[in-house]
C-alpha positions as CSV (number, residue, x, y, z in Angstrom):
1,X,57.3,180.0,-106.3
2,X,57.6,176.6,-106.1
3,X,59.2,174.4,-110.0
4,X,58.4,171.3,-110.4
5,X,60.7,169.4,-112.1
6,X,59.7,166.0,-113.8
7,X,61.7,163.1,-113.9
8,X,60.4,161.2,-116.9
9,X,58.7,162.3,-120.2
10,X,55.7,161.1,-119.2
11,X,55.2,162.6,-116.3
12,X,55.9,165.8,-118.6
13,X,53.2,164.5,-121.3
14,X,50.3,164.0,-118.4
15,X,51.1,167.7,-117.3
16,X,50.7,169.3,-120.8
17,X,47.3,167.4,-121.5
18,X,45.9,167.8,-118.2
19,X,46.6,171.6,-118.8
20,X,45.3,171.7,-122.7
21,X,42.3,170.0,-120.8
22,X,41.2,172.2,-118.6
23,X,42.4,175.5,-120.7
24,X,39.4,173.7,-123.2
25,X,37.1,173.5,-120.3
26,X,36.9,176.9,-119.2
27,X,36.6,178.2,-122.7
28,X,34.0,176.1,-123.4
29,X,31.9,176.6,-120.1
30,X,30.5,180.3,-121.1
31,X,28.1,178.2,-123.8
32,X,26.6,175.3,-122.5
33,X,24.4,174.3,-125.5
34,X,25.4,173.5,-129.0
35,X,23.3,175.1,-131.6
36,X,22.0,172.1,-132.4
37,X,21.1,171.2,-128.7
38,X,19.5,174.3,-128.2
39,X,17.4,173.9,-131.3
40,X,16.3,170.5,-130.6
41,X,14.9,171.6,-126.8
42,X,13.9,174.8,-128.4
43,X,11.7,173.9,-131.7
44,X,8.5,172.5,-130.5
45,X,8.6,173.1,-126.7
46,X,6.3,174.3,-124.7
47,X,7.1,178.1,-122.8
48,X,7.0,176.1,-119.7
49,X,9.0,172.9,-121.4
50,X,11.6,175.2,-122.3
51,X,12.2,177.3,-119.1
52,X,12.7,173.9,-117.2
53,X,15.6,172.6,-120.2
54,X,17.5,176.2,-120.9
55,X,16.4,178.2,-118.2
56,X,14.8,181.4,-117.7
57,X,15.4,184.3,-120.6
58,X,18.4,187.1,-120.2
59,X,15.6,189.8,-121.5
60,X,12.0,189.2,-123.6
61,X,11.1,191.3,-126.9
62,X,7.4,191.6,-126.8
63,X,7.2,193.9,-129.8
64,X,4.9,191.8,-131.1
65,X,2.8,189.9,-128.8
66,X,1.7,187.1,-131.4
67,X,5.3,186.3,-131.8
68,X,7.3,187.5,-128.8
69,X,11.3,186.7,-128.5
70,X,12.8,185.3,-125.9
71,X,17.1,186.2,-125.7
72,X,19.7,184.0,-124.1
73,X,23.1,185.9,-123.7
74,X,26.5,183.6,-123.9
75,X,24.2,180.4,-124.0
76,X,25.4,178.4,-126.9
77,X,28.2,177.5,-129.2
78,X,28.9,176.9,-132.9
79,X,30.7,173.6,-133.1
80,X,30.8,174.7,-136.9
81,X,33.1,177.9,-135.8
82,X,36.0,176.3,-133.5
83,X,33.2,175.9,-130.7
84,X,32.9,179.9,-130.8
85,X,30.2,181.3,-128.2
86,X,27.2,183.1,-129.5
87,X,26.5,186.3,-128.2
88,X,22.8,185.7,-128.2
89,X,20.7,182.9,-129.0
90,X,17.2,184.4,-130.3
91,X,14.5,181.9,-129.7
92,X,11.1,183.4,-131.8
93,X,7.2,181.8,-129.9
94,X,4.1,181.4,-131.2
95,X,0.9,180.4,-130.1
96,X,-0.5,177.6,-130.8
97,X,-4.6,176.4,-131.3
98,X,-4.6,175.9,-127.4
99,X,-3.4,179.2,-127.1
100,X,0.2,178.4,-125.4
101,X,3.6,179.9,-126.7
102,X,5.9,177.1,-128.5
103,X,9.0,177.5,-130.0
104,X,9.4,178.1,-133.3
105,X,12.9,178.7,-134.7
106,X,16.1,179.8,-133.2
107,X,18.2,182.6,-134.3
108,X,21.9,182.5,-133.4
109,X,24.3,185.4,-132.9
């Protein structure tokens, strides 16, 4: 194992923030959308619009087929919560008077 030893305090300061760094990236990487993100390409979008901005869904509820529920698993974050990762991130469709699914709210989990 190889110690490196540092010379000068900075040198020492670079290394610890460099590290913090990327010890914030990779906890941040599993959500990649802020709820408030996800809302804003969610709420008004198009089935197709949607798809092509978050991606396709983990699984679809089709329970009910007037309102069906698309799931995204470890998708988003709550900045409100320390940047926490949902578990799921519900978005709820509806059809609209040209018959295509648009979002219409976002539940987070």
């Amino acid at each position: 194992m190889i110690v490196k030893k540092f010379t000068n305090t900075s040198q020492r300061f670079k290394s610890i923030a460099w590290s913090c760094f990327l010890l914030i990236a990779v906890a941040c990487s599993a959500g990649t959308h802020s709820r408030g993100q996800f809302h804003g390409h969610v709420v008004g979008s198009t089935d197709e619009q949607i798809i092509g901005k978050i991606g396709k869904p983990d699984e679809v509820d089709s329970k009910d087929p007037a309102k069906p529920r698309w799931i995204y698993m470890k998708k988003t974050f709550d900045p409100d919560n320390f940047n926490a990762v949902d578990a799921k991130a519900i978005i709820i469709l509806e059809k609209n008077t040209e018959g295509k699914l648009v979002g219409k709210d976002v539940l987070f989990g």
